[in-house]
N, CA, C and O of each residue as an XYZ file, in Angstrom:
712
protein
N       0.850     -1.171      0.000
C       0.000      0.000      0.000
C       0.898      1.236      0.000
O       1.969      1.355      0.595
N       0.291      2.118     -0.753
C       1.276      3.425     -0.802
C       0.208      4.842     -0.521
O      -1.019      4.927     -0.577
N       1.174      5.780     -0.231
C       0.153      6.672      0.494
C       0.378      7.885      0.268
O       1.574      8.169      0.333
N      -0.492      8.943     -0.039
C      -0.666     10.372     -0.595
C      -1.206     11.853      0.234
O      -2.384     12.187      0.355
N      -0.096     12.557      0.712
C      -1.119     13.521      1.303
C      -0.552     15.031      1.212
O       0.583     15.386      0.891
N      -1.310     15.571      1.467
C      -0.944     17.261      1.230
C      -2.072     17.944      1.858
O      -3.249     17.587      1.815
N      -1.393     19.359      2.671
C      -2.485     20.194      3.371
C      -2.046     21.550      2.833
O      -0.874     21.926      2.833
N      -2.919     22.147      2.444
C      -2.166     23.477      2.476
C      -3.788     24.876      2.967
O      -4.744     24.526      3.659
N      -3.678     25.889      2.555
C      -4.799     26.763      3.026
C      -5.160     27.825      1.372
O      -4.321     28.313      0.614
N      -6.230     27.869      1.303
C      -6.989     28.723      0.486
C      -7.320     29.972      1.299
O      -7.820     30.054      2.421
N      -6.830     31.125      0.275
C      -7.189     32.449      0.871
C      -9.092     32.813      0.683
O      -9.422     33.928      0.278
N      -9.779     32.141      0.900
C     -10.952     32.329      0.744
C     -11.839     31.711      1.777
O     -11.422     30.684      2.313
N     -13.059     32.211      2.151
C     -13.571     31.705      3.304
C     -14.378     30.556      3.009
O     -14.772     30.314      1.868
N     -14.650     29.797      4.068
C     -15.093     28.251      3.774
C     -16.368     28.628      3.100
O     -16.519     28.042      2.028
N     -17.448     29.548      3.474
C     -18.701     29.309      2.509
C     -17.773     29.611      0.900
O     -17.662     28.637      0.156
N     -17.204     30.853      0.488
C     -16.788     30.264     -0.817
C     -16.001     29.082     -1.072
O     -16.167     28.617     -2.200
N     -15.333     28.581     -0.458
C     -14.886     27.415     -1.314
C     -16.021     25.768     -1.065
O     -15.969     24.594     -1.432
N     -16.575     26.288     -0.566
C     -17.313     25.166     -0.588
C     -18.728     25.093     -1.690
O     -19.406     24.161     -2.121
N     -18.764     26.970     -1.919
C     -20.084     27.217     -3.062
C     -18.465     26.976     -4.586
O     -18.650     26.377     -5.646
N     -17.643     27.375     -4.335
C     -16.866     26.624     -5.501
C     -16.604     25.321     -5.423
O     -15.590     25.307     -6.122
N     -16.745     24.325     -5.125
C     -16.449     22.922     -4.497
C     -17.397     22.158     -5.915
O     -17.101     21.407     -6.844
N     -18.768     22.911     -5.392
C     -19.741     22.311     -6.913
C     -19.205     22.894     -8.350
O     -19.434     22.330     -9.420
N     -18.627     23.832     -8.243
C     -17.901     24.183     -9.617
C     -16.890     23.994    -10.172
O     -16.475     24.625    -11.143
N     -16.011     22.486     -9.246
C     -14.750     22.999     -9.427
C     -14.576     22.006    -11.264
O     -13.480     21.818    -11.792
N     -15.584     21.657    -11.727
C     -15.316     20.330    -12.922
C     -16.319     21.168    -13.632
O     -17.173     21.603    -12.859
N     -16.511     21.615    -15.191
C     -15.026     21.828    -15.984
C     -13.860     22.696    -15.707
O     -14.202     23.817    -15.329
N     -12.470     22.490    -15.791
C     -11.885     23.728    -15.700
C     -10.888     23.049    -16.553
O     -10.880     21.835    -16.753
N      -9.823     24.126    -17.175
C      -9.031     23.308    -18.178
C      -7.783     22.541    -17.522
O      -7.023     21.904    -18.251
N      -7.526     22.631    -15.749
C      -6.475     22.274    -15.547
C      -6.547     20.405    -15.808
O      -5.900     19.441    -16.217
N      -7.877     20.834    -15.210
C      -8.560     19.193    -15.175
C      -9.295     17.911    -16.027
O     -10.019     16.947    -15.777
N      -8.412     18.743    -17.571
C      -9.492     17.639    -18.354
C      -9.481     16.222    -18.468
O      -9.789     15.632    -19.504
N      -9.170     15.734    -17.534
C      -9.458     14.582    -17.861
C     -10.643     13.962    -16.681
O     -10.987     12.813    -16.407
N     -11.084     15.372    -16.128
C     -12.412     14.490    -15.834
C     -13.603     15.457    -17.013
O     -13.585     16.646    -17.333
N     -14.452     14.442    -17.375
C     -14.970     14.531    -18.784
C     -16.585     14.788    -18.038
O     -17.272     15.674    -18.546
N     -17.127     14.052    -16.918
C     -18.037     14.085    -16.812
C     -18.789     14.054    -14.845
O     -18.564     13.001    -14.248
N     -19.500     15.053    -14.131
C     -19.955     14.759    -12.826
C     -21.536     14.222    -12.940
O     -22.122     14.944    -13.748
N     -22.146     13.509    -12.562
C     -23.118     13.009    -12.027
C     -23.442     12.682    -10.783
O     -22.971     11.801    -10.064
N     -24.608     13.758    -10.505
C     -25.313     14.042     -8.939
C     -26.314     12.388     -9.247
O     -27.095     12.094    -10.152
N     -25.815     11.587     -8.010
C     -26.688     10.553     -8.081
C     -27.702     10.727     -7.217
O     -28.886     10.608     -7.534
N     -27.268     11.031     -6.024
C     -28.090     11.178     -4.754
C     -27.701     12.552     -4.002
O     -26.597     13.037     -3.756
N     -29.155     13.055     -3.696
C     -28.481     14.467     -2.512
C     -29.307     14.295     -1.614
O     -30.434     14.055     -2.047
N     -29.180     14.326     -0.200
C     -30.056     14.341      0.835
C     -29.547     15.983      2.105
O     -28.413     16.446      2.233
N     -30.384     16.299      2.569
C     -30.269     16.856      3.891
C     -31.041     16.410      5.223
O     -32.263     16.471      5.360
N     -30.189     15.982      6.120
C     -30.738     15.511      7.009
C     -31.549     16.445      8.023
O     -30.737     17.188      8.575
N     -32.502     16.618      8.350
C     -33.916     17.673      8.747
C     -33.200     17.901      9.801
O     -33.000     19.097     10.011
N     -32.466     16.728     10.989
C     -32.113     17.524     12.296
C     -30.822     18.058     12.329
O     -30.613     18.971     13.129
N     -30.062     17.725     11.727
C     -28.481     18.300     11.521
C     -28.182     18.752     10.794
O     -26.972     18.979     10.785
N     -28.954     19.213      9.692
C     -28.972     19.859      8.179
C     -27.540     19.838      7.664
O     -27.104     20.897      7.213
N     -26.786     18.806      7.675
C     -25.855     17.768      6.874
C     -26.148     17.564      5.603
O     -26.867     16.602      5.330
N     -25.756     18.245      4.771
C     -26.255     18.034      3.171
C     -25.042     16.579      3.119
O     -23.963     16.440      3.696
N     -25.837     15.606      2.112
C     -25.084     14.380      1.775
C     -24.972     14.253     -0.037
O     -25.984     14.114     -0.724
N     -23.928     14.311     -0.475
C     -24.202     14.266     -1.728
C     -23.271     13.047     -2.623
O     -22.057     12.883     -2.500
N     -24.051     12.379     -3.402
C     -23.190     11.098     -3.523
C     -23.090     11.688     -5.593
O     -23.986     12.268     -6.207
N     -21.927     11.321     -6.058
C     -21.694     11.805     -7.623
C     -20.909     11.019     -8.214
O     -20.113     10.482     -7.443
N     -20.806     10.716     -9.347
C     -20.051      9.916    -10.244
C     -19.570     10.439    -11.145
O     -20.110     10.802    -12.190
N     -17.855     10.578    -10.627
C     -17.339     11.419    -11.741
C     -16.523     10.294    -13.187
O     -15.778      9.344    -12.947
N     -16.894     10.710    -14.463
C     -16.335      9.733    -15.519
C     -14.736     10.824    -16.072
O     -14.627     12.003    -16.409
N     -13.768      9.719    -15.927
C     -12.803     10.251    -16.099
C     -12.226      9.488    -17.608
O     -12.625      8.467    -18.168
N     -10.933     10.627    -18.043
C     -10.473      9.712    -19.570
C      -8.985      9.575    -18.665
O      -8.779     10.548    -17.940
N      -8.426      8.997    -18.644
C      -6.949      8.607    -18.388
C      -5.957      7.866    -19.304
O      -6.331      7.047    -20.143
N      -4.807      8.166    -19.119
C      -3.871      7.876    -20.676
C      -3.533      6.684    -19.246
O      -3.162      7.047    -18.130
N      -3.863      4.769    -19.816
C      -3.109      4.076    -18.413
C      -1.904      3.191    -19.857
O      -2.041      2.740    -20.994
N      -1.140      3.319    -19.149
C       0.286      2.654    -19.379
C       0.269      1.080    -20.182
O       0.202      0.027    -19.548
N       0.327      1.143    -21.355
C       0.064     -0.438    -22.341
C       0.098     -1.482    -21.422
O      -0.837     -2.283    -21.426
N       1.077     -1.619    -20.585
C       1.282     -3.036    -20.077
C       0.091     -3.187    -19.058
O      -0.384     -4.267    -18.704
N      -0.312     -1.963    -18.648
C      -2.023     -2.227    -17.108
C      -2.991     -2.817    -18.121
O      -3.684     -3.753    -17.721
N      -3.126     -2.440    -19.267
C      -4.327     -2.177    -20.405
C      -3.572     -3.957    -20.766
O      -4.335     -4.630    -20.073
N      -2.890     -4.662    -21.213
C      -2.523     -6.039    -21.898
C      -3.014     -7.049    -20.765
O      -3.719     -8.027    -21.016
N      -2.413     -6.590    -19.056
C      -2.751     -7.302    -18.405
C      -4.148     -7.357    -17.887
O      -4.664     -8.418    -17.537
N      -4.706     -6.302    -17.845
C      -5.776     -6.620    -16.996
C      -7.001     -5.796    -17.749
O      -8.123     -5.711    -17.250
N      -6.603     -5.150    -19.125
C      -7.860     -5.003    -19.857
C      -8.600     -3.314    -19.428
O      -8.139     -2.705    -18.462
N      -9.219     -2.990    -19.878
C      -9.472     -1.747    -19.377
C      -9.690     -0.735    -20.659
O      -9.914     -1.113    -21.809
N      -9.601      0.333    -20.313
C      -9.625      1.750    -21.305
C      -9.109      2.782    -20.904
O      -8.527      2.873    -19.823
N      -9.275      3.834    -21.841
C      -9.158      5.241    -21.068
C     -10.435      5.687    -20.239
O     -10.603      6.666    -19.512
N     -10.965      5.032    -20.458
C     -12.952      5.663    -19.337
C     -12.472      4.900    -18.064
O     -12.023      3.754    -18.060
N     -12.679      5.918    -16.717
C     -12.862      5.408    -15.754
C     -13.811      6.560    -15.089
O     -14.068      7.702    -15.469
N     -14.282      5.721    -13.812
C     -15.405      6.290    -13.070
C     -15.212      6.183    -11.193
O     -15.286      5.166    -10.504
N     -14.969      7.511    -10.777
C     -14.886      7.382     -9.340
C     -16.084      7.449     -8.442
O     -16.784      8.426     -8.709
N     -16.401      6.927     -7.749
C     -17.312      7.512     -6.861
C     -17.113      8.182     -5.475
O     -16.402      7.656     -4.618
N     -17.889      9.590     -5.240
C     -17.717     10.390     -4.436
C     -18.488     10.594     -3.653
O     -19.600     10.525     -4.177
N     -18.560     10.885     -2.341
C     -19.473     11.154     -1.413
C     -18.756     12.336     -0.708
O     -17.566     12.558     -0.485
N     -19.994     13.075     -0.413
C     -19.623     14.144      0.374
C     -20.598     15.008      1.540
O     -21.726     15.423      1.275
N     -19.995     15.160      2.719
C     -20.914     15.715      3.596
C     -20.169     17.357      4.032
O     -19.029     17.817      4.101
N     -21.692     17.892      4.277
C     -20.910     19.076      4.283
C     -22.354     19.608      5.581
O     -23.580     19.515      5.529
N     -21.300     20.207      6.721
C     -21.684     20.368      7.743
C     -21.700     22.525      7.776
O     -20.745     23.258      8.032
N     -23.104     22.917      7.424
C     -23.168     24.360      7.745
C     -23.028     24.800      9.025
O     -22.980     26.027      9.114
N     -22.955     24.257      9.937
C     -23.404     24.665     11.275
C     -21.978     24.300     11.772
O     -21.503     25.307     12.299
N     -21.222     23.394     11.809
C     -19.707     23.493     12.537
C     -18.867     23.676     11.333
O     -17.679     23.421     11.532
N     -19.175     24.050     10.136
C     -18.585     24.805      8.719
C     -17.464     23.473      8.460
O     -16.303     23.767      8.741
N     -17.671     22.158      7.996
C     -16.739     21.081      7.993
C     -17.365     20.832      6.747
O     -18.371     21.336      6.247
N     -16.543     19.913      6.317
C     -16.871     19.249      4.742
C     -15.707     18.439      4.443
O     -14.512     18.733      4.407
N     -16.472     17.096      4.188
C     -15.653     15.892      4.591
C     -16.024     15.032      2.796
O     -17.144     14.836      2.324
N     -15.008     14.768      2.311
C     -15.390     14.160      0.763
C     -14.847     12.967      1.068
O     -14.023     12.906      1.980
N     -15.258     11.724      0.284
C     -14.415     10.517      0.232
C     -14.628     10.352     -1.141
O     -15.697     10.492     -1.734
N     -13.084      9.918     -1.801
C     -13.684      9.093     -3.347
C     -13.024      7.607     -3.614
O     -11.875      7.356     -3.253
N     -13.669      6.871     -4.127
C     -12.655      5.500     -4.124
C     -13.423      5.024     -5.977
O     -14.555      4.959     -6.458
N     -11.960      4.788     -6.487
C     -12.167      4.302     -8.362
C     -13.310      2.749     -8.079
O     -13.351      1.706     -7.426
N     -14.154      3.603     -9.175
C     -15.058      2.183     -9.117
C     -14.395      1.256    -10.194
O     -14.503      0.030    -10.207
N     -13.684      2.022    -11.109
C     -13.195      0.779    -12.636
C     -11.885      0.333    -12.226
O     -11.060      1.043    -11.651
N     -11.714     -1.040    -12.591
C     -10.319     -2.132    -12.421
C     -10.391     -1.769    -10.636
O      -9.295     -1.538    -10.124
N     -11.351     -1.729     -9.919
C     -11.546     -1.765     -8.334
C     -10.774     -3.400     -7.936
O     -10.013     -3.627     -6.995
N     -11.119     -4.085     -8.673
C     -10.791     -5.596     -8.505
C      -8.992     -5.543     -8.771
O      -8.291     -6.530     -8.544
N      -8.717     -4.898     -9.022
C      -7.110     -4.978     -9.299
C      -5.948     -3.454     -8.577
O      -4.734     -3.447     -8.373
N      -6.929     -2.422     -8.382
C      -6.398     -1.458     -7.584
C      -7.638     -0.934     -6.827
O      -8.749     -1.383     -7.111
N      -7.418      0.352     -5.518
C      -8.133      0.762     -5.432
C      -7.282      1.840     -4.718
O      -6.239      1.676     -4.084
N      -7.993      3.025     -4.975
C      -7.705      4.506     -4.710
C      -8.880      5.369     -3.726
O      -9.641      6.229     -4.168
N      -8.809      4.877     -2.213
C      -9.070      5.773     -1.189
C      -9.115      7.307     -0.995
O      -8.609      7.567      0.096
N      -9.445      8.196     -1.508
C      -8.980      9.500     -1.080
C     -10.006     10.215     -0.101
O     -11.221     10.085     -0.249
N      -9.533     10.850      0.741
C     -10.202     11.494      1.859
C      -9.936     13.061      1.733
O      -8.786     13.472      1.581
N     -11.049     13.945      1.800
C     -10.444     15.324      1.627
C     -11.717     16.371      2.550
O     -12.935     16.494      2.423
N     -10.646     17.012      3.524
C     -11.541     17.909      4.276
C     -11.315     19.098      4.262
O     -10.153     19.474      4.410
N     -12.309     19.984      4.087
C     -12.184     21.271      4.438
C     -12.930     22.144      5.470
O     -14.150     22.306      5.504
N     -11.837     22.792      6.471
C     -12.249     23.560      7.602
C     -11.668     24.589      7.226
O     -10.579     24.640      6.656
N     -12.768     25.988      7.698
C     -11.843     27.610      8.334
C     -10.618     27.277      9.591
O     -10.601     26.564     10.594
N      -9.576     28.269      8.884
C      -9.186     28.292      9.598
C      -8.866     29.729     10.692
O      -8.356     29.835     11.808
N      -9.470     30.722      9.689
C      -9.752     32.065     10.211
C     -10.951     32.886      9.122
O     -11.112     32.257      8.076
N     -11.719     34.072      9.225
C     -13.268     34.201      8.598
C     -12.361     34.481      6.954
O     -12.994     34.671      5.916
N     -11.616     34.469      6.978
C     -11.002     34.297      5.400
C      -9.944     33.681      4.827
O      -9.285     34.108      3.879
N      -9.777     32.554      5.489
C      -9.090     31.264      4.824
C      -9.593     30.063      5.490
O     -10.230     30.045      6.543
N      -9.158     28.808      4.595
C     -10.203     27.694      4.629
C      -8.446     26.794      4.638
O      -7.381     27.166      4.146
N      -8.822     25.439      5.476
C      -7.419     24.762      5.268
C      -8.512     23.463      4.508
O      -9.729     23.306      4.610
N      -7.301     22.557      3.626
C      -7.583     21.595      3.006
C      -6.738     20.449      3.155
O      -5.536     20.710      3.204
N      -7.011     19.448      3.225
C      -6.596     18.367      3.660
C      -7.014     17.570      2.985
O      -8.218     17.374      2.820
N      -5.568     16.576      2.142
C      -6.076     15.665      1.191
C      -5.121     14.455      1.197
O      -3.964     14.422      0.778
N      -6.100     13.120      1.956
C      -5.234     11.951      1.738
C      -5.448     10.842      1.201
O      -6.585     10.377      1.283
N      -4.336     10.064      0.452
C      -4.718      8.963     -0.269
C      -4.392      7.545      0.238
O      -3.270      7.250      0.649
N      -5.261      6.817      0.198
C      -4.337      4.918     -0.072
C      -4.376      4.527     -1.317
O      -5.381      4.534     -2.029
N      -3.042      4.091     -1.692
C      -3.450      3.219     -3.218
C      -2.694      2.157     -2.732
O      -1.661      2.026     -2.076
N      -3.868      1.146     -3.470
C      -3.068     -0.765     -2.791
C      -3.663     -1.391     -3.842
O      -4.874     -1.604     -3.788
N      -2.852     -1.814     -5.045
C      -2.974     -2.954     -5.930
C      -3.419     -4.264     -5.002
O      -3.485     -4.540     -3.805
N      -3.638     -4.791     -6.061
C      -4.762     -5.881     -5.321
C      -4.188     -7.249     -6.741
O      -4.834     -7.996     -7.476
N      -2.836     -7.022     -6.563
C      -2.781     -8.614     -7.343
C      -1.587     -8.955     -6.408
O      -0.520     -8.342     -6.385
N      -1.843     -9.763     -5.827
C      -1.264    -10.431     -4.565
C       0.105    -11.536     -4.808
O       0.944    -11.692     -3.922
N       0.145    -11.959     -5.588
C       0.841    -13.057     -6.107
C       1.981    -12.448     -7.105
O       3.116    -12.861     -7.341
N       1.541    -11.749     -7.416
C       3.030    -10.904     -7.724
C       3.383     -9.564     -7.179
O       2.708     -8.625     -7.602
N       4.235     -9.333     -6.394
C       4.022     -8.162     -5.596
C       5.468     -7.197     -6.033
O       5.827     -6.304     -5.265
N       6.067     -7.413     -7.042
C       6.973     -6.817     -8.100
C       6.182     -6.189     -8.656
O       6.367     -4.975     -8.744
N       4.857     -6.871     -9.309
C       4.384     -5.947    -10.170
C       2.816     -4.802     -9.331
O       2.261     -3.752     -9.655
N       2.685     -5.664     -8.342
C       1.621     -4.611     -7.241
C       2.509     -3.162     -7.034
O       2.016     -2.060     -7.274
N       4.096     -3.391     -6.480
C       4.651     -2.305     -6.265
C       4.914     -1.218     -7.102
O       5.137     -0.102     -6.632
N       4.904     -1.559     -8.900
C       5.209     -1.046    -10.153
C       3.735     -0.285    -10.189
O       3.624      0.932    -10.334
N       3.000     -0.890    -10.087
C       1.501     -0.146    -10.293
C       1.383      0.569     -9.476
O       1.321      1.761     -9.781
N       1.300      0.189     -8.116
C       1.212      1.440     -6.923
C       2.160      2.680     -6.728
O       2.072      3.672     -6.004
N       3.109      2.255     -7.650
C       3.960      3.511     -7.810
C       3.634      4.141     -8.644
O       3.984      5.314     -8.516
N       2.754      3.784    -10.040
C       2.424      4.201    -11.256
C       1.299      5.282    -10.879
O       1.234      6.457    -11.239
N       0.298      4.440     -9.927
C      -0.715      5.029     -9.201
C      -0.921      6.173     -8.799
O      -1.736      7.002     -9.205
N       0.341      6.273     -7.424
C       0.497      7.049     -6.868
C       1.366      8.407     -7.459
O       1.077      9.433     -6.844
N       2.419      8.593     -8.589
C       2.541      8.852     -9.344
C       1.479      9.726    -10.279
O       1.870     10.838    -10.633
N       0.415      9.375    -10.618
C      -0.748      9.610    -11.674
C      -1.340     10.375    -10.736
O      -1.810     11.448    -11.115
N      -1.441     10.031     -9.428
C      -2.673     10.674     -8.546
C      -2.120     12.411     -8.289
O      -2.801     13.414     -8.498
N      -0.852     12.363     -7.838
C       0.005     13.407     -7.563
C      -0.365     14.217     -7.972
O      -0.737     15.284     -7.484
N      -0.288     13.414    -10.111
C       0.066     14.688    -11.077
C      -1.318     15.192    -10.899
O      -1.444     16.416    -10.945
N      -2.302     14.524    -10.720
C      -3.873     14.742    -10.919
C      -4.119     16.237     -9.712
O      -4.845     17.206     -9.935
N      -3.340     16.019     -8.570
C      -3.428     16.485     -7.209
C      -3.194     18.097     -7.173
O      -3.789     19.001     -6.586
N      -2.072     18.072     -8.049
C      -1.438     19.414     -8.908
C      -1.718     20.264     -9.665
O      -1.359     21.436     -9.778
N      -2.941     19.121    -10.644
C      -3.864     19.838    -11.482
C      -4.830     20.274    -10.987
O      -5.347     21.340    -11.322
N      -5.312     19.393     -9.948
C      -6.540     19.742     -9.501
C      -6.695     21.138     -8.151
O      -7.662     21.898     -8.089
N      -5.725     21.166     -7.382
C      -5.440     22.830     -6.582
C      -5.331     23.687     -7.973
O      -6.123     24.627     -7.906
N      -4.698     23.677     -9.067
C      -4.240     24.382     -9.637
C      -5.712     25.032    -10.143
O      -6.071     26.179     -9.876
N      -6.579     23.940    -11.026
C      -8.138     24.121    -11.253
C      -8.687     24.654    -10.461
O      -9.155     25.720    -10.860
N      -8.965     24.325     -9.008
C      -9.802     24.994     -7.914
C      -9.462     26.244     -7.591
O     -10.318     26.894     -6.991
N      -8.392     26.774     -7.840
C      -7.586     27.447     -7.208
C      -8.100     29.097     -8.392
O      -8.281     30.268     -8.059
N      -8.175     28.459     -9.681
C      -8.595     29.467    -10.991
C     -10.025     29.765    -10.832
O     -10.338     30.930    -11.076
N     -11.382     28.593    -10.313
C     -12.451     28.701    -10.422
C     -13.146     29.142     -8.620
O     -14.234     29.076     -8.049
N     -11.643     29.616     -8.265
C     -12.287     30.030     -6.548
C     -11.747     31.792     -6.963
O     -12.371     32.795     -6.614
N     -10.625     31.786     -7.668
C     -10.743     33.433     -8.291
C     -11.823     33.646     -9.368
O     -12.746     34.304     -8.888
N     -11.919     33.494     -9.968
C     -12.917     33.828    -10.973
C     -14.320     33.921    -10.102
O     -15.155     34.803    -10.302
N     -14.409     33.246     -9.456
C     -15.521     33.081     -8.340
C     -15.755     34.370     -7.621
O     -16.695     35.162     -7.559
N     -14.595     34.296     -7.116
C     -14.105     35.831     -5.910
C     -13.984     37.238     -6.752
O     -14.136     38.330     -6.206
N     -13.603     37.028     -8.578
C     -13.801     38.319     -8.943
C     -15.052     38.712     -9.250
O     -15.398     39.837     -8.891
N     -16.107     37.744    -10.074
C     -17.445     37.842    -10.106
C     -18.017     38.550     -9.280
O     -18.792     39.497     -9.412
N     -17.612     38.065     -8.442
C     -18.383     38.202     -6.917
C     -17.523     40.120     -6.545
O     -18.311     41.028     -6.281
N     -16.596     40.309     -6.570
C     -16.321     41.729     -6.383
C     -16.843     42.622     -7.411
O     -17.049     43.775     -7.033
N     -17.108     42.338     -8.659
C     -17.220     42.920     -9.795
C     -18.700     42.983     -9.129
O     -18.661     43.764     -8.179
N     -19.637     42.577     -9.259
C     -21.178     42.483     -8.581
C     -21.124     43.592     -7.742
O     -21.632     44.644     -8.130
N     -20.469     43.505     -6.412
C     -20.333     44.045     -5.667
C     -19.948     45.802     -5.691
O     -20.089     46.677     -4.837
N     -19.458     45.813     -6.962
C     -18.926     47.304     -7.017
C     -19.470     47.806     -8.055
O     -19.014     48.821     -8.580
N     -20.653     47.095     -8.564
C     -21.881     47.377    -10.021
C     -22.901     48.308     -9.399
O     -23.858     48.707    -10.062
């Protein structure tokens, strides 16, 4: 098993990044997720805990030899859940790959809290653990490949959020001074 994490802080307050959170897919850092689907949304009446479950379809370039051995494509599909707490201002995501699940799987956990009324900290961690047991030369080659891929994804993806939480924040000043 190999493991992924990074914290850093957004200069923006948790209600915006969390009203950018639903916007952060399309952006160009991120194309290779192609597609979000809201499957399920609930709010719970006594804790008003919004729950939102989504299926994001991704294109990924995977490496000839994953694709010979174990078959696959460029389409993959994660599933995400996310709770987001207005009242103690928390927001807690989990995503784990639903495609080739039987041969890897990718854990990620990501929270966001204020950490003062105008910055928000973020917290983002991964497990990746191939799941072919019997050869563990080539579990370690993939989980490095994995973890590797996720990084670059990790880089793109602050970089994306990071464009559609300004654009967000200038909108929002431009309004403001109309």
């Amino acid at each position: 098993m190999h493991f992924f994490s990074q914290t850093f802080k957004y200069d923006h307050p948790w209600s915006h990044v969390i009203i950018g959170m639903w916007h952060k897919y399309p952006n160009p850092h991120c194309t290779h997720v192609v597609t979000v689907d809201v499957v399920d949304r609930s709010v719970d009446p006594e804790t008003g805990i919004v729950r939102t479950e989504r299926v994001l379809g991704c294109k990924q370039k995977t490496p000839a030899w994953i694709v010979k051995l174990f078959g696959g494509s460029e389409d993959a599909f994660v599933r995400e859940v996310s709770y987001i707490d207005p009242t103690a201002q928390t927001a807690t995501i989990t995503s784990v790959n639903l495609s080739l699940s039987q041969f890897a799987t990718c854990l990620e956990r990501i929270e966001y809290m204020p950490t003062s009324p105008r910055q928000t900290s973020f917290s983002q961690t991964a497990e990746i653990q191939a799941r072919v047991a019997m050869w563990r030369s080539m579990a370690d080659r993939m989980e490095s490949w994995l973890v590797q891929r996720f990084e670059q994804n990790a880089r793109l993806g602050k970089a994306g959020f990071s464009d559609v939480l300004r654009a967000m924040w200038e909108a929002k000043q431009h309004e403001v001074a109309s």
